[in-house]
N, C-alpha and C positions, 0 to 999 in steps of 0.2 A: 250727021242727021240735021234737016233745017229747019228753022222756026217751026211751020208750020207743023211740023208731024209730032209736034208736044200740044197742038190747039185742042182745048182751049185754054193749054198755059200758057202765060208770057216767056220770053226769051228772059226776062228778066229773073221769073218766079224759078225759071228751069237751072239756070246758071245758080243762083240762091240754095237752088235742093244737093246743087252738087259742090259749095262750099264746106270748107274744113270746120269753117265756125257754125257753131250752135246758133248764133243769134240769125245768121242771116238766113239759116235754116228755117228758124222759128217764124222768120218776117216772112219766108214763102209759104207757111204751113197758114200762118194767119189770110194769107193772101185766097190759099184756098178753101178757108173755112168761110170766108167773104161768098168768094164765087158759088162755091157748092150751094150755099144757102140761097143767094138768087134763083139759081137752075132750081131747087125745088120748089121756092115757091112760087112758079110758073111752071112747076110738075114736067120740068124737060129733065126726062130720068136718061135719055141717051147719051147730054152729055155730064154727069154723073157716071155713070158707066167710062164713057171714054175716060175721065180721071182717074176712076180706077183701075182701068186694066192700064195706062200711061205709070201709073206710081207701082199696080202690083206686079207688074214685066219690067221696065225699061227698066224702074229705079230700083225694085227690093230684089231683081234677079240680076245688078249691076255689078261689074267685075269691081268696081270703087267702092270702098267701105262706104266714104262718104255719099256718094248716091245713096245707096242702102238705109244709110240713115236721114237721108232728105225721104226717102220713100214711106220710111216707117211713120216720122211727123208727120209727112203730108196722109198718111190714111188714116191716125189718128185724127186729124182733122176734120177730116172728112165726116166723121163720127160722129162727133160734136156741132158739127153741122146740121146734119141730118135727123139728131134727135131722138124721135120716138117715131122720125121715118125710116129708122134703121133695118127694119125687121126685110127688107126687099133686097136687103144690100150685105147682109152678114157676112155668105161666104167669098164674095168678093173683097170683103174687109179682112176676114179672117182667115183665110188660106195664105196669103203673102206674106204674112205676118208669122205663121207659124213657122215658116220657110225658115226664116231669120233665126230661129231661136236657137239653131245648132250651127250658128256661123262660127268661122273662126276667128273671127275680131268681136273681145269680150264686149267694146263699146256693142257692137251691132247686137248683140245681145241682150244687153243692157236694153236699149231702145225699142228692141221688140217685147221684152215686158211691159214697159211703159204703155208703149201705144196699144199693146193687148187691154190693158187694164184699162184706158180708155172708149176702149171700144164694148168693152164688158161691162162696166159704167154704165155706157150710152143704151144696150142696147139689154140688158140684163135678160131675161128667161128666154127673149131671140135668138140668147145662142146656145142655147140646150141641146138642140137640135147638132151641135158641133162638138157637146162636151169632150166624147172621148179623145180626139184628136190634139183639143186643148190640156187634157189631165193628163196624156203622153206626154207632151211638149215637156209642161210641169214639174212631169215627175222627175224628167232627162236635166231639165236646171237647177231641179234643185239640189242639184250634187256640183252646181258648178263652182270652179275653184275662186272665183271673182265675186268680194263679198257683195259688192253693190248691187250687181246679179240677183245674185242669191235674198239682197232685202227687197229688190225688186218685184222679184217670181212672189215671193211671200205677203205682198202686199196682192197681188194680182190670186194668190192661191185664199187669202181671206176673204176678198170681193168673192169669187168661184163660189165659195162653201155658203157664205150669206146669200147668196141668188140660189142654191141646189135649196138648200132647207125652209124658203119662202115659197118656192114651187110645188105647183101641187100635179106638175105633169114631169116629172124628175123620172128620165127611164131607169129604174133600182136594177132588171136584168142585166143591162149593157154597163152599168157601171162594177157589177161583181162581175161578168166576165171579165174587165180591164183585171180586175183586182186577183184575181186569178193567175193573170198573166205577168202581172208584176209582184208579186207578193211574195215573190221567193226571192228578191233583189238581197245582192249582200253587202251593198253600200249602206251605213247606216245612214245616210240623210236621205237616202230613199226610201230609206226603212220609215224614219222619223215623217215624212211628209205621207208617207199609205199609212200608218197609225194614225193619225192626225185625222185623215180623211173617215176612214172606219169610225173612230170615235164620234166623227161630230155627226155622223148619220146613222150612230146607233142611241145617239140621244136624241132623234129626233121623231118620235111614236109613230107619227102617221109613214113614215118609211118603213118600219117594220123587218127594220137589218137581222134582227135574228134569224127570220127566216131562211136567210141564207149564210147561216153561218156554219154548215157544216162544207159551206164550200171554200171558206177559207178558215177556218178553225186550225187547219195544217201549219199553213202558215203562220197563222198569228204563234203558234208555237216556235217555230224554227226565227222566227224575230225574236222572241222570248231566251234565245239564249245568245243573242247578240251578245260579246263582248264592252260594247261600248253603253257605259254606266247608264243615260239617260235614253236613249233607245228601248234599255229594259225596263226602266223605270215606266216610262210612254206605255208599254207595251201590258205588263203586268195593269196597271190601273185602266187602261181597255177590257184586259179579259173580266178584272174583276167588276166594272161595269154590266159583260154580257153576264157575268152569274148570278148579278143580282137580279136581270129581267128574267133571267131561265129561274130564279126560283120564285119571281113574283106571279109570274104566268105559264107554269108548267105546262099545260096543256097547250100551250103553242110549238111546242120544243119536240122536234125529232131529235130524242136520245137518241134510239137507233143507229141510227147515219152518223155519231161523233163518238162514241164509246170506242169502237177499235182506236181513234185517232189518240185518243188519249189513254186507251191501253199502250200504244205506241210509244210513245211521250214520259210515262209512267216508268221507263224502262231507263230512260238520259241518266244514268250514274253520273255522267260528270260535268252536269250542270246544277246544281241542287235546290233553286230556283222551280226551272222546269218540272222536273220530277215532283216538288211539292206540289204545284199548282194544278198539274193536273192530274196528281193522287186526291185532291182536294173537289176536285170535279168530281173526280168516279164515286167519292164520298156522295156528296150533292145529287147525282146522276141516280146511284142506286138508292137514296134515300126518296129520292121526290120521281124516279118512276115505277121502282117497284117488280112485282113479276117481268117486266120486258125486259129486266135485265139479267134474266136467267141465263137465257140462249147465250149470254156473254161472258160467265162467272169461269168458262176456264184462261179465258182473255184476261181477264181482272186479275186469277191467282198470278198470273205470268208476273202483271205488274205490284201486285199485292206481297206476295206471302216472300221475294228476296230482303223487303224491306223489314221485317219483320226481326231481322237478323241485325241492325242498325242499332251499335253498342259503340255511344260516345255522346263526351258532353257537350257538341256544337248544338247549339237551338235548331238550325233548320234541320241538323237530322234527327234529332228528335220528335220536332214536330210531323217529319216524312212517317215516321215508326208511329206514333201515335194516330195518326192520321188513318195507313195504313190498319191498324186494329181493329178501329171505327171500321172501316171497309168491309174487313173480314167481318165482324160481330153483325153485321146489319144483313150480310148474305147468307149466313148462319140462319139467322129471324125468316129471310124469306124463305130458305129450305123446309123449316118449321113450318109457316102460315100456307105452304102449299096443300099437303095434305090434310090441314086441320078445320078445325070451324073455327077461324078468328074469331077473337071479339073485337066490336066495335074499336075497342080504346087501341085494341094492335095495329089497327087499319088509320085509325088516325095518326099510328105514328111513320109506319109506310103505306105510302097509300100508291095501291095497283094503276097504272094508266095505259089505257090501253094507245099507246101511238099511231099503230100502226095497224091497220087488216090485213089478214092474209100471213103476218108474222108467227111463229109458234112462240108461245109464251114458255116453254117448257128447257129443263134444264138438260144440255145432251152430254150425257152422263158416259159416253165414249171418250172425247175430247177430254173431260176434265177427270177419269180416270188419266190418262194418258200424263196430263199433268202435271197431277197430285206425284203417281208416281217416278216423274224426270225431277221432280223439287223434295224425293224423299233420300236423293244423292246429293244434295245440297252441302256444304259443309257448315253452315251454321245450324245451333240447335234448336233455337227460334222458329227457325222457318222448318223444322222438319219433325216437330211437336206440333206447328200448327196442322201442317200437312192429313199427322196421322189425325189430327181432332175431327179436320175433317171428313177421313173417311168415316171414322166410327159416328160421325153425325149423320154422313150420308146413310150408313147402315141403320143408323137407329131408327131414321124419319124414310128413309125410299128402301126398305126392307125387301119389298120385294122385285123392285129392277135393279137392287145391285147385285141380287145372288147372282145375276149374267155376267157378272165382272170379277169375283171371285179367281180365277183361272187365273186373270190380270194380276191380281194385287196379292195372291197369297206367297209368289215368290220373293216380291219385293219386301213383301212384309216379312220373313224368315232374313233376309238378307240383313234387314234391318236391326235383327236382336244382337247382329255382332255390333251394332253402333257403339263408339265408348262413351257414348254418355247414358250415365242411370235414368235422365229424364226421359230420353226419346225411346230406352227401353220399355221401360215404366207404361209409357205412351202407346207402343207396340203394342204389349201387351195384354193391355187394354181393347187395343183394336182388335188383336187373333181374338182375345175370346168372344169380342161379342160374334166373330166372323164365325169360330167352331161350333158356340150353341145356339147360333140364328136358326130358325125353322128350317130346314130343307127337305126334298124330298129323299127319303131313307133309303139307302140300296139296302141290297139282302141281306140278312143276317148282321143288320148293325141295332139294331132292335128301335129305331125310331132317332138313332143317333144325327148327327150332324155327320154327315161322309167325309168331312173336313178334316173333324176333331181327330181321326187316327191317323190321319195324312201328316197332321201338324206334328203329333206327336213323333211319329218316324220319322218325318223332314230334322225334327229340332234333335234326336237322337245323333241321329247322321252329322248334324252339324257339329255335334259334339264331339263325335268321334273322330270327324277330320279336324279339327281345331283344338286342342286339348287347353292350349292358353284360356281361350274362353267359356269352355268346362272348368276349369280352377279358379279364373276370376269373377265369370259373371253367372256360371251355375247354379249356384246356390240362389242369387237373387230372380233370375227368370223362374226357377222350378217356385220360390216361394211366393212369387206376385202370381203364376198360375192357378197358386191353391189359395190363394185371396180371392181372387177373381169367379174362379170355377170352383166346381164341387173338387175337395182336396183327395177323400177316398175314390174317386171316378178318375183324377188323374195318375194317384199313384195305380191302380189298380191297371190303367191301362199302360201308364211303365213297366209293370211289373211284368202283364202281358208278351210285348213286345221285346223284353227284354230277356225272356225266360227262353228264347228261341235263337238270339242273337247268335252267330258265327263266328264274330270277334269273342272269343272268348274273354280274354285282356281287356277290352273296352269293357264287357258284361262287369268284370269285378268290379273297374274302377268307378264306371257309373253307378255300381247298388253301394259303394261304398261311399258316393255324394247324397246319395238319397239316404242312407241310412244316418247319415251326419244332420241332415236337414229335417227328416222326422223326430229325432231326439232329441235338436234345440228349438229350432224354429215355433215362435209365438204361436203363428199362423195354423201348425196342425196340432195345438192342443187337444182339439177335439178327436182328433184321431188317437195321438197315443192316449186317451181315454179309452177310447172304445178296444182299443187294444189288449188295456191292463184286465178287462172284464170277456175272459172268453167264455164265460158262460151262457151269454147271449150268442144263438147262432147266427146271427148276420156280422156277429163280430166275430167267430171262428172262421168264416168263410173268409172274412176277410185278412185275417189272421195266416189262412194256408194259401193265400191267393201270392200273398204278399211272400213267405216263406221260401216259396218253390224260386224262385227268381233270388231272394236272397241268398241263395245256396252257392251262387257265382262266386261270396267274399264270405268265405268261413266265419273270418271278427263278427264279420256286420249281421250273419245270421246268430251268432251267441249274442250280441247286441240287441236283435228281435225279442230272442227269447228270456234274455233279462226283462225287457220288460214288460213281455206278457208275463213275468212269475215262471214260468215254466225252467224251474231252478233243475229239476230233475234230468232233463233235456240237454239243458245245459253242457252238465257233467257229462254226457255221452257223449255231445259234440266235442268238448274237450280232450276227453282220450283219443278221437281220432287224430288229434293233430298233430301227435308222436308221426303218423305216416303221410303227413303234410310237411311239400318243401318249405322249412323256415327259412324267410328272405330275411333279409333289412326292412322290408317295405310292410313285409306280414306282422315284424315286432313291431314297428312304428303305428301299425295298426292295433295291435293291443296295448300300447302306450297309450294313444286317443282313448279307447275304451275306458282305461285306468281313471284316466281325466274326468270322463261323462261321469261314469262313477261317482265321483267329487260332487259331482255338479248336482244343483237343485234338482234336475230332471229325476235323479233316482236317490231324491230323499228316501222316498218309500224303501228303497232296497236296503237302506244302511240302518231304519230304522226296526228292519226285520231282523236284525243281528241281535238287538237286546230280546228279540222272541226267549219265553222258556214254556217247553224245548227250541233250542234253536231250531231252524229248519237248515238240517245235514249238507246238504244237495245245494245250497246256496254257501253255505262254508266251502265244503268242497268246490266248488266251483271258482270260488274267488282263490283258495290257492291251490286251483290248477290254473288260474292267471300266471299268480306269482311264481309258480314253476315255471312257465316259458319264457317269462323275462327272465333279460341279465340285469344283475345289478347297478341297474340305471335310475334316474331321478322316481321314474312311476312305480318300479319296484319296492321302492323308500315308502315310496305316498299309499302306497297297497298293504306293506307289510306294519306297516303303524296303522292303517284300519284296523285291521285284522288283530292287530294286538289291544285292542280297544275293546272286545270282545268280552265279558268278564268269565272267566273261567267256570264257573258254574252253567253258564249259560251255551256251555260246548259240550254238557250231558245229550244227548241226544236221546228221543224217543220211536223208535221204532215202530210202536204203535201208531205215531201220526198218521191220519188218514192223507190220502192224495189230497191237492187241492180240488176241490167239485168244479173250478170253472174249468181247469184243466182237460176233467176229467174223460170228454168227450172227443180229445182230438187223438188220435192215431200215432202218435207219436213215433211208435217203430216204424212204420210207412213213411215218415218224413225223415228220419234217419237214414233208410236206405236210397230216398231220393238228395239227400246231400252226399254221402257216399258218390250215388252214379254220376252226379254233379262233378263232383271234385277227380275223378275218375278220368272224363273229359278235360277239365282243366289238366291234367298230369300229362296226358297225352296231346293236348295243346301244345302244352309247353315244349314238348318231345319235337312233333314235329318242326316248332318253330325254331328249332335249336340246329336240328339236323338241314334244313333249307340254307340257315345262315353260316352252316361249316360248308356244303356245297359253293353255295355262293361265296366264300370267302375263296375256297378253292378255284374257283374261275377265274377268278381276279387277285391270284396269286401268279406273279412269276415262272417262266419254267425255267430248266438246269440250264435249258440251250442259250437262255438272253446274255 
């Protein structure tokens, strides 16, 4: 190329640009900064232009590093020349320059920071207009492996942010699309240089970064669990920045558009960090917006109620667990303040905002049905005590749009009472009742009942009956939290019901033989074996033969009844039949138990009818037609020393004695023959069951031929 076709450089200046030395580099840049300043101020912009397109072609697109860096002086120069004439000339300064920034000689790298920073310097809000193509370049170096580089870009990235935060025409759209684009970078010094940025334009009000922070809210999460220390560190003291302007100015804040994100987030197990921060949000979130965050409460359980289960003495999970509580207890409040008349003081502690129009403020009670019930298989007990609290909250406060979900919950909930924990039974059963006596509409012939209530009872029969483990271990505490909870005569009465018809014969016995164990200890039905001992009253005979007919299944358990309604006379009848009752193992061990109660507080009353004078016969007799069916086992010891305790005088009997008068009204030979037809069935139960198992033994025997 000759002279001429670098005019208006010297030969001299052009040979200078493409020297190895800095200095003599620098004397042609100075040479240009000379010339340029002539040409302008004699406003000859054309040959200004010719220098520039000569340094941003010939030199910064040169196969020679050193060109490249003659080029980049020489259009810093040019810069500095030109002044605050810059603004005509930018992208001709800044396009060639950017070119440089991903060369592969670290020098030439080096020197297009430089000269960038100069020209940005020079020409400051001129080249706003260029930003994003400059925050690319930026973002690309400042991951480079050349530390000079790298303090370079960083001098040139501080000039950037002090010219974006003195402007007042800063495009904030095109700078969150960049951010958008880059914001999922897994370099952490690209990570460290987008936090950087975010930050200093979320401290700066008139930008008004919140606004769009549900556009990168993602990201700033997934930077959030960077691994490298001070990344998070960066990253964390940004978010807690934006939570202080989301709770200084609510009302500027689309919750909406960022609650899934942080339901999302909420879920990182294994980052513990993340999952605080923004279980800490949804705290903040549903505190300061209130109803809008209904539509979102099955999204929240999702992230809420696993934490819940968070048993260990690390601080951050604790705080994740305590955090989470807060969450739950505040959704709780708003379920409450939906239907009610708040007061004031409720409303100033959530307060309603409406974000958004056109949103439903209402909670959709499909989804979180749905749930409630995938977190009632949980295996923690935590989380699946909160679960059932919730529904029975949901029942107690939205009464009547959950009866539509009933169908949903009432299997999960039966499934539930096999849990082995006493708490979340406890919990259950809590929830069926309020589920069986909630108002419903009555089908026929249940007299205004709950259609549930006989459902449940059959369902929880059944389940007994396929399960016999959890019939022996948790029976007794389900039937007695039922008769806490519910009316205790309405339950046993409809056991008694349903059980008076039973098929299984064998299950019939052995279930009236837990209910007949649980009426005779248990705190809970004092009030019924009250009303028991007084059959003079007829709503207590009714209830008396309701009970009766069904206890017929377990011979004991019916002489057990009738000890303690008094009906000593009865007794003895039942008694002598049991000469043609098969004595099992299972039959004495049941009048061992009986021996026992005897003992026991329950039938003080009976032991102190013994010192009666006249005795009453029928109760003598009775006690040793006990002691005749045992053998001389430990309860035949404990029987036959009552009974000798008796003082002899006091076994005069009087014949005269009138019947008992509260007695006196029940039919007694009618319930006699209906234990009889009882036990009649049971005999031929047995028969058949005997004869099916020698069959079947016989088909699964061998023949002579094998």
């Amino acid at each position: 190329m000759s002279d001429k076709d670098y005019a208006p450089l010297s030969a001299a200046c052009v040979r200078a640009l493409n020297d190895k030395f800095y200095e003599k580099r620098k004397t042609a840049a100075l040479e240009i900064e000379k010339m340029v300043k002539e040409f302008a101020a004699v406003n000859n912009t054309g040959q200004i232009k010719r220098i520039l397109k000569i340094l941003g072609h010939d030199f910064a697109l040169s196969q020679n590093p050193h060109a490249r860096k003659g080029g980049l002086i020489g259009l810093a120069a040019i810069a500095l020349a030109l002044g605050k004439e810059t603004d005509g000339y930018t992208e001709d300064l800044i396009k060639p320059i950017l070119g440089c920034f991903s060369d592969q000689d670290l020098r030439v790298r080096y020197y297009a920071c430089e000269s960038m920073y100069n020209v940005v310097k020079v020409a400051r809000s001129a080249v706003l207009p260029h930003f994003s193509p400059i925050f690319n370049a930026l973002s690309k170096v400042a991951t480079d492996s050349d530390q000079n580089t790298k303090s370079a870009s960083e001098l040139l990235d501080r000039l950037l942010k002090d010219i974006v935060t003195e402007s007042t025409s800063f495009d904030l759209d095109a700078f969150v699309s960049l951010l958008r684009e880059r914001i999922y970078t897994r370099s952490p010094f690209s990570r460290q240089f987008i936090i950087s940025w975010i930050s200093v334009l979320n401290s700066e009000p008139q930008l008004d970064l919140i606004n769009y922070l549900p556009e990168i809210l993602d990201g700033l999460f997934r930077i959030l669990e960077d691994t490298n220390l001070e990344v998070k560190k960066m990253c964390e003291t940004t978010l807690g920045e934006f939570l202080r302007n989301i709770k200084s100015e609510p009302s500027r804040v689309n919750f909406g558009a960022m609650i899934n994100i942080l339901i999302n987030h909420a879920q990182e197990k294994s980052d513990e960090l993340v999952q605080f921060t923004a279980i800490t949000w949804i705290k903040e979130f549903v505190q300061l917006s209130g109803r809008p965050m209904l539509p979102y409460i099955s999204g929240i359980f999702t992230a809420i109620l696993p934490c819940l289960a968070y048993e260990t003495d690390a601080r951050r999970m604790t705080d994740i667990k305590e955090t989470a509580s807060a969450v739950n207890f505040t959704l709780m409040k708003l379920i409450s303040l939906q239907n009610s008349d708040a007061t004031n003081e409720d409303h100033a502690e959530v307060r309603p905002n409406d974000f958004e129009d056109g949103i439903p403020q209402e909670i959709d009670l499909q989804s979180v049905v749905d749930v409630l019930i995938q977190y009632l298989l949980h295996n923690s007990i935590q989380t699946k005590v909160a679960v059932l609290q919730w529904i029975h909250h949901l029942y107690t406060k939205l009464p009547s749009k959950m009866v539509n979900y009933i169908d949903l919950l009432f299997p999960a909930l039966q499934k539930t009472l096999s849990d082995e924990a006493d708490q979340v039974v406890q919990q259950c059963l809590i929830v069926i009742a309020e589920v069986i006596s909630a108002p419903t509409s009555p089908s026929p012939g249940t007299k205004g009942k709950n259609i549930y209530y006989n459902k449940f009872i059959v369902s929880l029969l059944l389940l007994f009956s396929n399960d016999k483990r959890l019939l022996d271990e948790r029976g007794s505490f389900i039937i007695r939290q039922l008769c806490l909870l519910l009316n205790a005569e309405d339950i046993y009465i409809t056991l008694a019901m349903i059980l008076l018809n039973e098929t299984n014969l064998k299950f019939a016995s052995l279930m009236v033989d837990h209910l007949n164990m649980i009426l005779l200890t248990s705190s809970e039905l004092f009030e019924l074996r009250n009303r028991l001992k007084d059959l003079s009253n007829e709503k207590n005979r009714e209830l008396f033969l309701r009970i009766y007919e069904t206890w017929c299944h377990n011979p004991v358990a019916t002489v057990a009844l009738c000890l303690l309604t008094q009906s000593y006379s009865h007794v003895c009848d039942l008694i002598k039949l049991f000469g043609s009752i098969e004595v099992t193992v299972d039959f004495l061990m049941e009048i061992d138990k009986l021996v026992q109660l005897i003992e026991s507080p329950i039938f003080a009353y009976l032991r102190l009818e013994l010192l009666e004078v006249p005795c009453d016969k029928h109760l003598v007799r009775a006690l040793y037609g006990l002691l005749m069916l045992l053998p001389q086992t430990e309860a035949f010891v404990i029987l036959k020393t009552r009974l000798s305790c008796i003082p002899s005088l006091h076994l005069q009997f009087d014949d005269k004695v009138v019947v008992r008068k509260k007695s006196s009204d029940v039919d007694f030979q009618k319930l006699l023959a209906h234990f009889k037809e009882v036990q009649e069935k049971h005999k031929q139960y047995k028969k058949e069951n005997r004869t099916k198992e020698i069959l079947l033994f016989d088909r699964e025997a061998p023949s002579d031929d094998t």
